[in-house]
Backbone as a printed PyTorch tensor [residue, N CA C, xyz], in Angstrom:
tensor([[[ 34.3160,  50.5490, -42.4720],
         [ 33.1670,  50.7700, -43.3410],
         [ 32.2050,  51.7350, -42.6300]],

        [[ 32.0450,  52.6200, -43.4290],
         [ 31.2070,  53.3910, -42.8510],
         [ 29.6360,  53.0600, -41.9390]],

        [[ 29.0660,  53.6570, -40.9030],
         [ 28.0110,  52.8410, -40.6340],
         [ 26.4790,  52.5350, -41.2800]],

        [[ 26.1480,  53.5800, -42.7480],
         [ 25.3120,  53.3410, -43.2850],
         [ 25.7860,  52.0660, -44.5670]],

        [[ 26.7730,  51.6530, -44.5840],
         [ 26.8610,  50.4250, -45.3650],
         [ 27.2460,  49.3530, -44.9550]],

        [[ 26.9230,  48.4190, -45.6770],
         [ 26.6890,  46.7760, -45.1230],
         [ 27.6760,  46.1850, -46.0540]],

        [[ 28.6250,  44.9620, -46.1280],
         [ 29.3800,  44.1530, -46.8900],
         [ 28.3370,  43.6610, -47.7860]],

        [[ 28.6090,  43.7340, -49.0910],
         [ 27.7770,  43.2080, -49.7500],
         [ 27.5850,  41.2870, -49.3620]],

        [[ 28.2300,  40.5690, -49.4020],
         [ 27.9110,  39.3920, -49.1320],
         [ 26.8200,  39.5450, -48.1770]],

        [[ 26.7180,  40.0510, -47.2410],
         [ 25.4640,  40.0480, -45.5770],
         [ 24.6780,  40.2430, -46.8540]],

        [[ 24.3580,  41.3760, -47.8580],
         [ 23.4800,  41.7250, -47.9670],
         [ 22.7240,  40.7250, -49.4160]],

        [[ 23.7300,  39.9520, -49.5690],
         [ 23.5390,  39.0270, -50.6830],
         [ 22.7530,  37.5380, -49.7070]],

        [[ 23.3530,  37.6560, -49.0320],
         [ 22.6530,  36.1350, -47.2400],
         [ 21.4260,  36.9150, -47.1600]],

        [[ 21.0630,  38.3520, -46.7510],
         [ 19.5830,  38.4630, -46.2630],
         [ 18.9140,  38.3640, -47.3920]],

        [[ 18.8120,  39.1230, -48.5710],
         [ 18.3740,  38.9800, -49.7660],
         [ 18.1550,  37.1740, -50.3250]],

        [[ 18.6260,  36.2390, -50.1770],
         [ 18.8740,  34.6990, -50.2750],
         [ 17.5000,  34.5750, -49.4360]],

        [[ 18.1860,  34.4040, -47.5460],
         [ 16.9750,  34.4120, -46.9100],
         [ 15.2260,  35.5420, -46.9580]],

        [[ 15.2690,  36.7250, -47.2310],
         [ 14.0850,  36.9950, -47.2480],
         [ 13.4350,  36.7840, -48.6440]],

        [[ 14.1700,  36.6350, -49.2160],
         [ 13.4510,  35.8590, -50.9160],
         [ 12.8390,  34.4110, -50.4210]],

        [[ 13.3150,  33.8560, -50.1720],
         [ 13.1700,  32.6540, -49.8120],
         [ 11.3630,  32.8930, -49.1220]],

        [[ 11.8920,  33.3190, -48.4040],
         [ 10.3460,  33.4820, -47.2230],
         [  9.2440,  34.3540, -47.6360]],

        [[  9.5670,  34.9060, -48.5190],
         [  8.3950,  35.7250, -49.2860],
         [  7.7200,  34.8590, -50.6120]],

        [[  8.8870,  34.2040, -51.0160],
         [  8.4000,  33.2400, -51.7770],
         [  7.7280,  32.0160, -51.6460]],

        [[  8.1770,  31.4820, -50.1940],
         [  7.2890,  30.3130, -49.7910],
         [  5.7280,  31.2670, -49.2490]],

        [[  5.5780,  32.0470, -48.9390],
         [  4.7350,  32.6480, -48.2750],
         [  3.7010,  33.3920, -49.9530]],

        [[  3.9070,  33.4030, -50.7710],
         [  3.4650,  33.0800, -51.8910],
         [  3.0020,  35.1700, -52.1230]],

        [[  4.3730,  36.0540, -51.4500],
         [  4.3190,  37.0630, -51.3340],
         [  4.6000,  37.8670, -52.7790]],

        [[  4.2570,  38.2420, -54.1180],
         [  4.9020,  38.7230, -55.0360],
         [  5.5680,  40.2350, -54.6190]],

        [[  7.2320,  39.8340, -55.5050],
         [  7.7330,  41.1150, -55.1320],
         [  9.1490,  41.0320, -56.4740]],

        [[  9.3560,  42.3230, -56.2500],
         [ 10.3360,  42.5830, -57.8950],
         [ 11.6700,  42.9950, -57.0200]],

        [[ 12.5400,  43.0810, -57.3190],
         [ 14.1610,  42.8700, -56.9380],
         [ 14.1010,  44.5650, -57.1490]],

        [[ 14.5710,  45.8470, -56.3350],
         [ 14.2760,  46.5360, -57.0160],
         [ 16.0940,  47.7620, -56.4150]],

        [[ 16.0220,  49.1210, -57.0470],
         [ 17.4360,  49.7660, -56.6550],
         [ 18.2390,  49.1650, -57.3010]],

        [[ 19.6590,  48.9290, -56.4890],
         [ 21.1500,  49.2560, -56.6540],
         [ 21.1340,  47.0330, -56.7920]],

        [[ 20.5890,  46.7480, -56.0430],
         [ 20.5080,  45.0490, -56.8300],
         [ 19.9780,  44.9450, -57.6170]],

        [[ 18.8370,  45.6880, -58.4490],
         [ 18.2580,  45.1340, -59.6610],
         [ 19.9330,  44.9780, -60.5660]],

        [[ 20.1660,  46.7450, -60.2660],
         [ 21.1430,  47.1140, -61.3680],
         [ 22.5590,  46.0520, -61.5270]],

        [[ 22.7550,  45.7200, -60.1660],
         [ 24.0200,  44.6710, -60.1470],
         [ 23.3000,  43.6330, -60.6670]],

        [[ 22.4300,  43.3050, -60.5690],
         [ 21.8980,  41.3850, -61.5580],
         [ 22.5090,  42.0250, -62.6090]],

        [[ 22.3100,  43.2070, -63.1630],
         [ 22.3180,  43.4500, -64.8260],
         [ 23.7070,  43.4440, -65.1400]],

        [[ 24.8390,  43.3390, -64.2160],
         [ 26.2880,  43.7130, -64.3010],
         [ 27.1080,  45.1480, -63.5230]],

        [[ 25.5350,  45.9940, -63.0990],
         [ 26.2570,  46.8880, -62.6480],
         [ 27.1090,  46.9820, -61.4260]],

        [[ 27.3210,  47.9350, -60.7380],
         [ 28.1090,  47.6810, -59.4540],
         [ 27.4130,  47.0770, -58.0810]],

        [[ 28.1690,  46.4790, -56.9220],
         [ 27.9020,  46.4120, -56.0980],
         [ 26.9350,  47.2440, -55.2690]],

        [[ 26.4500,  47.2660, -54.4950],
         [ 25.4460,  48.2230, -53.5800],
         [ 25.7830,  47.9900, -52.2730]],

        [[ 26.5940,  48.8230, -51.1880],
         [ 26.6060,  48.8380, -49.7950],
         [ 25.2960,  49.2740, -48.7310]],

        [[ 24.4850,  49.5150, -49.5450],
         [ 23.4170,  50.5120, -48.2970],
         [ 21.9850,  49.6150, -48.2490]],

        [[ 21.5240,  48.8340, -48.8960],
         [ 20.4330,  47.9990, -48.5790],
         [ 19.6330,  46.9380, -49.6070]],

        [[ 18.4590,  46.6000, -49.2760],
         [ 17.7500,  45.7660, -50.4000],
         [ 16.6280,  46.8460, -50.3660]],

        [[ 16.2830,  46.6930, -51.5900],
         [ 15.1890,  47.6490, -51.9320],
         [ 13.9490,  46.2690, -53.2000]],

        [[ 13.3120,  46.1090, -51.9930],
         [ 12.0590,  45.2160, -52.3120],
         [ 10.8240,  46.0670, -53.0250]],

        [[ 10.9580,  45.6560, -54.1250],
         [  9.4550,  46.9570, -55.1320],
         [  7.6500,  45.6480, -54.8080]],

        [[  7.2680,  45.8860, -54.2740],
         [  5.5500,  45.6660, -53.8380],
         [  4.3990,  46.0020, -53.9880]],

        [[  2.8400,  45.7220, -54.5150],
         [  1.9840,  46.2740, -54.1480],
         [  1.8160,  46.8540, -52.8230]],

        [[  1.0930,  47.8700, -52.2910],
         [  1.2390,  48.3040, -50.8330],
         [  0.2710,  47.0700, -50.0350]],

        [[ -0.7640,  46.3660, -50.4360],
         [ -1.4960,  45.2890, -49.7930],
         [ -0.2670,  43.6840, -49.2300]],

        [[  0.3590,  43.9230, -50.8390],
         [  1.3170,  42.8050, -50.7380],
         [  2.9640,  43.5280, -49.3670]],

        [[  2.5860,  44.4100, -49.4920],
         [  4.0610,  45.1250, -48.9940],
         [  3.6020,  44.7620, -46.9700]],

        [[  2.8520,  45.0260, -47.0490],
         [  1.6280,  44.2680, -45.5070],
         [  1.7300,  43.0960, -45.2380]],

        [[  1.5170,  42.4270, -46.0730],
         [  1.6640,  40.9740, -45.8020],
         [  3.1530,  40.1950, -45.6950]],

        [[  3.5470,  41.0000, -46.4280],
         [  5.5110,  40.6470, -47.0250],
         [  6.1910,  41.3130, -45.2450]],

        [[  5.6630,  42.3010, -44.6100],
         [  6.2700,  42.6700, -42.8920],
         [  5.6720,  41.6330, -42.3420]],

        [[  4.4060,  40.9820, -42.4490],
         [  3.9480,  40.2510, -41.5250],
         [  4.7330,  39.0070, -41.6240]],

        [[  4.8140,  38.5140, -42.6450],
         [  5.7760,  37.2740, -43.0620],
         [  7.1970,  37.5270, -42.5410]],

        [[  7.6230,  38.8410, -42.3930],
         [  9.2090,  38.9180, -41.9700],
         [  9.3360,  39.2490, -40.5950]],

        [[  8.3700,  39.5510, -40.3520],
         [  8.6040,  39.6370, -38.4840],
         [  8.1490,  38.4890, -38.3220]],

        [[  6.9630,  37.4410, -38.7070],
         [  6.9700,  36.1960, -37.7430],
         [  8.1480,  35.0660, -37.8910]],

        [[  8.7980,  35.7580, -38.9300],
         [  9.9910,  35.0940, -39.2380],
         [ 11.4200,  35.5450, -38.7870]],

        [[ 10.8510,  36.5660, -37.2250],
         [ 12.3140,  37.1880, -36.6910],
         [ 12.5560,  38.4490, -36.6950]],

        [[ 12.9880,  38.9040, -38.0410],
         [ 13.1950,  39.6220, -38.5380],
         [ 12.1830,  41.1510, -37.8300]],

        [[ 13.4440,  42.2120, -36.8310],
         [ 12.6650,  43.5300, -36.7000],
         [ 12.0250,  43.8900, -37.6810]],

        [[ 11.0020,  44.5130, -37.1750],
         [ 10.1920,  45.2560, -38.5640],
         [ 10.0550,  46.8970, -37.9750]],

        [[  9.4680,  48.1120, -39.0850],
         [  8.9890,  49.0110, -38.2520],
         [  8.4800,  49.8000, -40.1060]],

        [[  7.2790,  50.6290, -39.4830],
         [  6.7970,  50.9410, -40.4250],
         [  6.7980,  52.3400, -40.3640]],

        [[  7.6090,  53.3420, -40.6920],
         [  8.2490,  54.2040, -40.7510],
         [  7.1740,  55.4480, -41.3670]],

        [[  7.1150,  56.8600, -40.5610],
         [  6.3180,  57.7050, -40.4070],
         [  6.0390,  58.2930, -42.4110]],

        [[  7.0940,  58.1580, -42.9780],
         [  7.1790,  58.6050, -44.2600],
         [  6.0420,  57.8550, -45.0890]],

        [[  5.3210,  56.7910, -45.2220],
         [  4.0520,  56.4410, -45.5580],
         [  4.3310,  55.6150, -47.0760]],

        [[  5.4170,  55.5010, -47.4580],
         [  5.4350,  54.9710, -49.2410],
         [  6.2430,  53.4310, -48.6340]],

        [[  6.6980,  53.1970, -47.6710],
         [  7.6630,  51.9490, -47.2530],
         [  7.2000,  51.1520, -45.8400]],

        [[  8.0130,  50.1270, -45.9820],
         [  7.9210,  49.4790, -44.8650],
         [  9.5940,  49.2890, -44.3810]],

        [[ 10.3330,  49.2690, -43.0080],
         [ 11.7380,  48.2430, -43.2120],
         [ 11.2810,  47.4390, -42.1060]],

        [[ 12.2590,  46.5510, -42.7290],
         [ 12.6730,  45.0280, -42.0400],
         [ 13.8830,  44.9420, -41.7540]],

        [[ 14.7070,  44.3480, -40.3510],
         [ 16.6890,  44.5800, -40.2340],
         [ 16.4750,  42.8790, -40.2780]],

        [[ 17.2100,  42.3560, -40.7560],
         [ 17.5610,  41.3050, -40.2410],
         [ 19.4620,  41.2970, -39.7320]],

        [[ 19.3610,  41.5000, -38.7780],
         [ 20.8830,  41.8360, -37.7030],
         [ 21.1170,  43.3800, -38.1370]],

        [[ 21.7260,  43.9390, -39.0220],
         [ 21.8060,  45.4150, -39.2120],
         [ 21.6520,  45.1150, -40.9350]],

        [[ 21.0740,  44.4960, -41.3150],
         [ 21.1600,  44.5870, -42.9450],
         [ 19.2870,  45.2590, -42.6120]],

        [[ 19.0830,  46.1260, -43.9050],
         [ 18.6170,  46.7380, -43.9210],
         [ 17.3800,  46.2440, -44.9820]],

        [[ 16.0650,  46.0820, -45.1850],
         [ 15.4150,  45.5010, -45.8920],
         [ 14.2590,  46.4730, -46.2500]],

        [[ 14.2040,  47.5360, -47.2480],
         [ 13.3140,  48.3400, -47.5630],
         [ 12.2680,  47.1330, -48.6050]],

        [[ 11.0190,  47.6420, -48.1630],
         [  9.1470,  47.2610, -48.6040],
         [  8.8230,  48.3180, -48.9580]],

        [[  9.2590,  48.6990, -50.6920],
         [  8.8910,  49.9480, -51.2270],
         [  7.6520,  49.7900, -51.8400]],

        [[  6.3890,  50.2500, -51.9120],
         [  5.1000,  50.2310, -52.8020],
         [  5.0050,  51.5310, -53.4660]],

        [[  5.2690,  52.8810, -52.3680],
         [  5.0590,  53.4990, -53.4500],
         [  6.6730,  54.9350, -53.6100]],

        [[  6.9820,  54.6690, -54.4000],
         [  8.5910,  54.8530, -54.4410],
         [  7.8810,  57.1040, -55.3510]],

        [[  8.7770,  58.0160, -54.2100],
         [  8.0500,  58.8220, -54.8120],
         [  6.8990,  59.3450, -55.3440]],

        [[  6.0770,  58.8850, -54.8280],
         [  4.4710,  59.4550, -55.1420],
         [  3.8640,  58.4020, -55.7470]],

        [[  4.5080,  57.8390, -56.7190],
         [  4.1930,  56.3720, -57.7170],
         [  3.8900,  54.9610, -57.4140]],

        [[  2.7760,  54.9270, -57.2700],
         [  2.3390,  53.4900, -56.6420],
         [  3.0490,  52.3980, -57.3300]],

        [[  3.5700,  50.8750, -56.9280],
         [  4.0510,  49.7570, -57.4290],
         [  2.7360,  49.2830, -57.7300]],

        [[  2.4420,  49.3160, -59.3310],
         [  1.6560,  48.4310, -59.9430],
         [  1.7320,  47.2570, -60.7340]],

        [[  0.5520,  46.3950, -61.1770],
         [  0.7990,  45.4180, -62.2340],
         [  2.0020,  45.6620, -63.2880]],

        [[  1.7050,  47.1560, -63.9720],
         [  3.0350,  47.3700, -64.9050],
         [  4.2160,  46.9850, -64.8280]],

        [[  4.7360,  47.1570, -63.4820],
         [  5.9270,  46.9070, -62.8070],
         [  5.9890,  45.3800, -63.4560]],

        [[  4.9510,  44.5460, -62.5540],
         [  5.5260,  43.1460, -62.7550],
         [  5.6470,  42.9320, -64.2150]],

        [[  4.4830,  43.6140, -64.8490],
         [  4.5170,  42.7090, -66.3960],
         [  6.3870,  43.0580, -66.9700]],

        [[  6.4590,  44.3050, -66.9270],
         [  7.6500,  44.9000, -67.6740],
         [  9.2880,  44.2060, -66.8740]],

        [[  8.7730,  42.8980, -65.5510],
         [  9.9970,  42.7180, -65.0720],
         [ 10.5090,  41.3830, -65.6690]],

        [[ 11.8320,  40.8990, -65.2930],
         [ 12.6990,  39.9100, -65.8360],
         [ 13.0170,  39.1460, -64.4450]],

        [[ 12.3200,  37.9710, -65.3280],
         [ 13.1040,  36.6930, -64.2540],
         [ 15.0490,  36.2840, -64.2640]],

        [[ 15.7850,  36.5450, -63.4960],
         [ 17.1350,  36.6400, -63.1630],
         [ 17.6560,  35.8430, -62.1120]],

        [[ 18.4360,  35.0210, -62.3710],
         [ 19.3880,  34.1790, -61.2860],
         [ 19.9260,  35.3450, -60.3450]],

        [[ 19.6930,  35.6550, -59.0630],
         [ 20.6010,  36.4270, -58.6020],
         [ 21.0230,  35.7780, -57.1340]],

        [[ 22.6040,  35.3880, -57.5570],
         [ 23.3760,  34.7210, -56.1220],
         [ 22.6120,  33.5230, -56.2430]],

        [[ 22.0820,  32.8200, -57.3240],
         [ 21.6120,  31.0440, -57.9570],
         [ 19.9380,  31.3080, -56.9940]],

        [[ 19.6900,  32.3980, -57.2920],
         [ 18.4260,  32.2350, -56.7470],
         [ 17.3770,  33.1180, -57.7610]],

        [[ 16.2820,  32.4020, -58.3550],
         [ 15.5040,  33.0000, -59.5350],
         [ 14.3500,  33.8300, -58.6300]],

        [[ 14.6450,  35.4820, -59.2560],
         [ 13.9800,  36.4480, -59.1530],
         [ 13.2610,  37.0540, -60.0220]],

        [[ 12.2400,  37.7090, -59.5420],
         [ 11.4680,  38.4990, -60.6620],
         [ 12.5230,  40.0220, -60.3870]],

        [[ 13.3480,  40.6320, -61.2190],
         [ 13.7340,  41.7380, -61.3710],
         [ 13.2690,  43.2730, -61.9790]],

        [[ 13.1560,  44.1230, -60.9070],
         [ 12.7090,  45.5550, -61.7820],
         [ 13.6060,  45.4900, -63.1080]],

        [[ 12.3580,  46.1160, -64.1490],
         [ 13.1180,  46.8270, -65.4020],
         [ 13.9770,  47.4200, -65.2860]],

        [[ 15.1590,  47.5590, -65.5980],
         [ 16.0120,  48.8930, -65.4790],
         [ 15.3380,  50.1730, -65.9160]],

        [[ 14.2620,  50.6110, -66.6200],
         [ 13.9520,  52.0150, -67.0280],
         [ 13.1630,  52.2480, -65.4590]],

        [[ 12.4520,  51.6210, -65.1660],
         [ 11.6430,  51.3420, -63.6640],
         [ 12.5490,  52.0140, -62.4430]],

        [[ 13.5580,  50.6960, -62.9370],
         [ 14.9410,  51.5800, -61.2830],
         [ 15.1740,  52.9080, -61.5050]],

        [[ 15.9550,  53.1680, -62.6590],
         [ 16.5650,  54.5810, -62.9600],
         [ 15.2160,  55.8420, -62.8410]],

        [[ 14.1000,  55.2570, -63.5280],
         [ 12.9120,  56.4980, -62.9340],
         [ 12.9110,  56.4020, -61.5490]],

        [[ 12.7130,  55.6420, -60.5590],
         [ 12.1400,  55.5470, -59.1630],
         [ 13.8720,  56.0430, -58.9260]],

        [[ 15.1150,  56.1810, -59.2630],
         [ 16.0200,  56.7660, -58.7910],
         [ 15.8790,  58.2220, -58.8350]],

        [[ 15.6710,  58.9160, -60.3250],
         [ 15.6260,  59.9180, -60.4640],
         [ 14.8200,  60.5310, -59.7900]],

        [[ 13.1170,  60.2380, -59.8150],
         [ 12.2520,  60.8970, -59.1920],
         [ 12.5650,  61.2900, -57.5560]],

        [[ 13.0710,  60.0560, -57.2140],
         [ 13.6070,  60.6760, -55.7040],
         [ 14.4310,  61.9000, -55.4460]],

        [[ 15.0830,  62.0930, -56.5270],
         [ 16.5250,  63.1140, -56.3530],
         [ 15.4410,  64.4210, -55.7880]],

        [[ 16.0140,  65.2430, -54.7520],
         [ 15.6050,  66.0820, -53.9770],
         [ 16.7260,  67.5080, -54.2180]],

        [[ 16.4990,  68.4910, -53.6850],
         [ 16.9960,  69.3400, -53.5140],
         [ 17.9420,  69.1230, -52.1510]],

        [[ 17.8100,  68.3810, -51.0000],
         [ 18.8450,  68.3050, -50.3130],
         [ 19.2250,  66.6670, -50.3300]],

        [[ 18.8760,  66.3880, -51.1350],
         [ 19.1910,  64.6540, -51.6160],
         [ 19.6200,  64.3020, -53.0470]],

        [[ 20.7630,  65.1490, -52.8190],
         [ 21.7380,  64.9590, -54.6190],
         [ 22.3750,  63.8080, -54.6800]],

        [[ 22.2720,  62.4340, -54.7340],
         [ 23.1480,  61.7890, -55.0630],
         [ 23.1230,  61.3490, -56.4090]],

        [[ 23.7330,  61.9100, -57.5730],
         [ 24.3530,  61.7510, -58.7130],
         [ 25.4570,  60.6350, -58.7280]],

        [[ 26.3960,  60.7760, -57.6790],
         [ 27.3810,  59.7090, -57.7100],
         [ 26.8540,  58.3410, -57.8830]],

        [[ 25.7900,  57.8420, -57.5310],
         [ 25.3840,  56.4560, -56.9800],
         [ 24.6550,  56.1550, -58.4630]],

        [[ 23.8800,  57.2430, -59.2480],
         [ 23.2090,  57.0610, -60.1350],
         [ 23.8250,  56.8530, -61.2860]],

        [[ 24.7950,  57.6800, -61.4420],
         [ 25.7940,  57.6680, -62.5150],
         [ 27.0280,  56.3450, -62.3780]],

        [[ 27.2650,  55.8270, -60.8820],
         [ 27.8690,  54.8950, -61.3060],
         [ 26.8800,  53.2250, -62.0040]],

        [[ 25.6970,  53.4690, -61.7060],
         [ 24.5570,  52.2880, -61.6320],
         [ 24.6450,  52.5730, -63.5500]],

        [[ 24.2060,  53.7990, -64.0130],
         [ 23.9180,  53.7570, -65.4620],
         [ 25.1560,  53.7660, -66.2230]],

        [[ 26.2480,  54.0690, -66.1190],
         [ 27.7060,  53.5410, -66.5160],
         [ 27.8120,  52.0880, -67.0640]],

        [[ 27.9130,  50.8940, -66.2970],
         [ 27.6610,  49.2930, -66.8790],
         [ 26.6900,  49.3700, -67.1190]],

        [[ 25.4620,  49.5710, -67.3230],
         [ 24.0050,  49.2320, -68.0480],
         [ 23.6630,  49.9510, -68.9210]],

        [[ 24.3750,  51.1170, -68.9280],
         [ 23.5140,  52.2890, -70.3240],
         [ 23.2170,  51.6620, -71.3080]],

        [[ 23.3810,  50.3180, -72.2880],
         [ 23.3170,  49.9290, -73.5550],
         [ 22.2680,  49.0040, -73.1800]],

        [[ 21.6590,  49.0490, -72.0210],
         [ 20.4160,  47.6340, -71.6100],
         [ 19.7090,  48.6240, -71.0860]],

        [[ 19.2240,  50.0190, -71.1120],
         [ 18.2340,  50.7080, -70.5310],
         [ 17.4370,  51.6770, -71.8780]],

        [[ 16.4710,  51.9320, -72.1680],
         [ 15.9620,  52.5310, -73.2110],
         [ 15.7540,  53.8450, -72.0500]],

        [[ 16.7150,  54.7140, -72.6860],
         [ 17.0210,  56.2860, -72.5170],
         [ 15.4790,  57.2420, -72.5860]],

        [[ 15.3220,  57.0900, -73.5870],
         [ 14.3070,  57.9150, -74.1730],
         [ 12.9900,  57.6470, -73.3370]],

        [[ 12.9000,  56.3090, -73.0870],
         [ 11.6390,  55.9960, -72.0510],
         [ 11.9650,  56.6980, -70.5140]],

        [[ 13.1920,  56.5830, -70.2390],
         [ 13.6930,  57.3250, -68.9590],
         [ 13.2960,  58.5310, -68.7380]],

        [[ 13.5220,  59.0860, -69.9190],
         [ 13.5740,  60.7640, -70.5170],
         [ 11.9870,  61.3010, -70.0240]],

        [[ 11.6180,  60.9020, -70.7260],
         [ 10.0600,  61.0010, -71.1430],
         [  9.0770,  60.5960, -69.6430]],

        [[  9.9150,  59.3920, -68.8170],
         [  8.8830,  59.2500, -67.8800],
         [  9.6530,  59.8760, -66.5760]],

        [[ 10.1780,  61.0820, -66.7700],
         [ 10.7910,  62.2160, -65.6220],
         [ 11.1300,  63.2300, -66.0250]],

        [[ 10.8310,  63.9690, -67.2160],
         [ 10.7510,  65.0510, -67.9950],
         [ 10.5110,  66.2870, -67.0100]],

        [[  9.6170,  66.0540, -66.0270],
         [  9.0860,  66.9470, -65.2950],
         [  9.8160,  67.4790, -63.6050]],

        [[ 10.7160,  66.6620, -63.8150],
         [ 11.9730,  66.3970, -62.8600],
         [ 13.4640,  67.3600, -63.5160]],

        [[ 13.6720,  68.8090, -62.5340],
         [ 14.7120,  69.2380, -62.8700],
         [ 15.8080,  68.9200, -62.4730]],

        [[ 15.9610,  67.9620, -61.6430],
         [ 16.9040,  66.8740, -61.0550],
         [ 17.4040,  65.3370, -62.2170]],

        [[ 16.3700,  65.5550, -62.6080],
         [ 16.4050,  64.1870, -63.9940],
         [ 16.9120,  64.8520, -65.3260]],

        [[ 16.7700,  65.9640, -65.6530],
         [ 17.5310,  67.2150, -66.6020],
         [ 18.8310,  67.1370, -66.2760]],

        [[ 19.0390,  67.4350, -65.1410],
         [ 20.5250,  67.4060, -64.4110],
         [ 20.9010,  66.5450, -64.5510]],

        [[ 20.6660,  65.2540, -64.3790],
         [ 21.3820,  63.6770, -64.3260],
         [ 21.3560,  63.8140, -65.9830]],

        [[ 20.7970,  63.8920, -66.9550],
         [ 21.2270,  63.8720, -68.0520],
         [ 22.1660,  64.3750, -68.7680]],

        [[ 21.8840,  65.5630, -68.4940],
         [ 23.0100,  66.8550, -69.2490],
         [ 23.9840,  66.1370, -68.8000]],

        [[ 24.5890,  65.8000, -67.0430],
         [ 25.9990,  65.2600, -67.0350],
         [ 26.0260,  64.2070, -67.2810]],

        [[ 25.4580,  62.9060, -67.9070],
         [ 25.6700,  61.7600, -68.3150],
         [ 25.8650,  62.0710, -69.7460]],

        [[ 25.0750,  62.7600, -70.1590],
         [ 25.4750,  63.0210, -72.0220],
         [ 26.8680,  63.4970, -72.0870]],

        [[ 27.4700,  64.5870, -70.9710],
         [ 28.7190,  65.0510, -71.1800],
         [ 29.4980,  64.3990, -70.8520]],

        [[ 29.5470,  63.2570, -70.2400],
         [ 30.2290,  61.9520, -69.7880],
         [ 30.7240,  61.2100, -70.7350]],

        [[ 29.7780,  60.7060, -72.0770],
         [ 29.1890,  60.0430, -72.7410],
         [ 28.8320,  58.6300, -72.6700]],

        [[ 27.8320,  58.6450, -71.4360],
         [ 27.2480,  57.7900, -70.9730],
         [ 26.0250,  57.5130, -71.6530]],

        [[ 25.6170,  58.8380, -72.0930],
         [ 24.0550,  58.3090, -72.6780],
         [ 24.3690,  59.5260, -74.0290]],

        [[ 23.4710,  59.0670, -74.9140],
         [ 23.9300,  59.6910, -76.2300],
         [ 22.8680,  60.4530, -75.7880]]])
């Protein structure tokens, strides 16, 4: 396995345990990335947990995971926090691409059993924007995006996607080849 991915089970055990401890610690936080999309049916995710936060709450949620072990380090890029617990990888996203994690987030999220453990889950229109907006000029990954909206396209409202990354010629791109796919009408 390559060394930027993790067996999903590890990453299904840290996700178990740092839910757990954010939740006794009375930390709010939304399930967010490549696990929102698998609660929904989509595929597996090898590369990490991606925790969606207020940035106040995203502070308190490192403090709770380092006195609980868990390395922490708060990384020069300014929108995240990570946490390893052994080499699993634990991203404290607040502000994902320029876009602060607000109230909206929570109202628009879904409570979800994930691995018998009840989560508050990002929207899927939420993930797929905070996916798209990231897409970069030397950070194309289409593969990862297109396999995530493949099992979910019929549980994501398109048009809200559309509309809230319009301004993204990287999010143009992910469309045109998902329409020619016929992934998304």
């Amino acid at each position: 396995m390559p060394k930027d991915e993790t067996p999903f089970d590890e990453l299904l055990e840290t996700l178990k345990k740092v839910a757990g401890l954010l939740q006794d610690a009375e930390v709010p936080f939304l399930l967010g990335g490549g696990l929102a999309v698998w609660a929904r049916g989509g595929p597996e995710t090898v590369h990490d947990i991606d925790l969606m936060l207020r940035q106040p709450d995203a502070e308190r949620a490192l403090q709770v995971l380092a006195a609980a072990g868990l390395r922490t380090e708060e990384p020069p890029e300014g929108w995240l926090y990570k946490a390893f617990d052994g080499d699993v990888l634990v991203d404290l996203i607040f502000e994902p691409s320029g876009q602060p994690i607000e109230d909206s987030a929570f109202e628009c999220a879904e409570e979800l059993n994930v691995n018998a453990v009840p989560l508050q889950v990002m929207a899927l229109e939420d993930v797929f924007v905070t996916k798209l907006t990231a897409l970069r000029e030397h950070e194309l990954d289409y593969e990862s995006v297109v396999q995530m909206a493949r099992p979910v396209r019929e549980q994501v409202d398109w048009d809200v996607v559309r509309a809230r990354t319009e301004k993204s010629p990287f999010a143009h791109a992910f469309f045109t080849l998902v329409e020619e796919l016929g992934i998304v009408d």
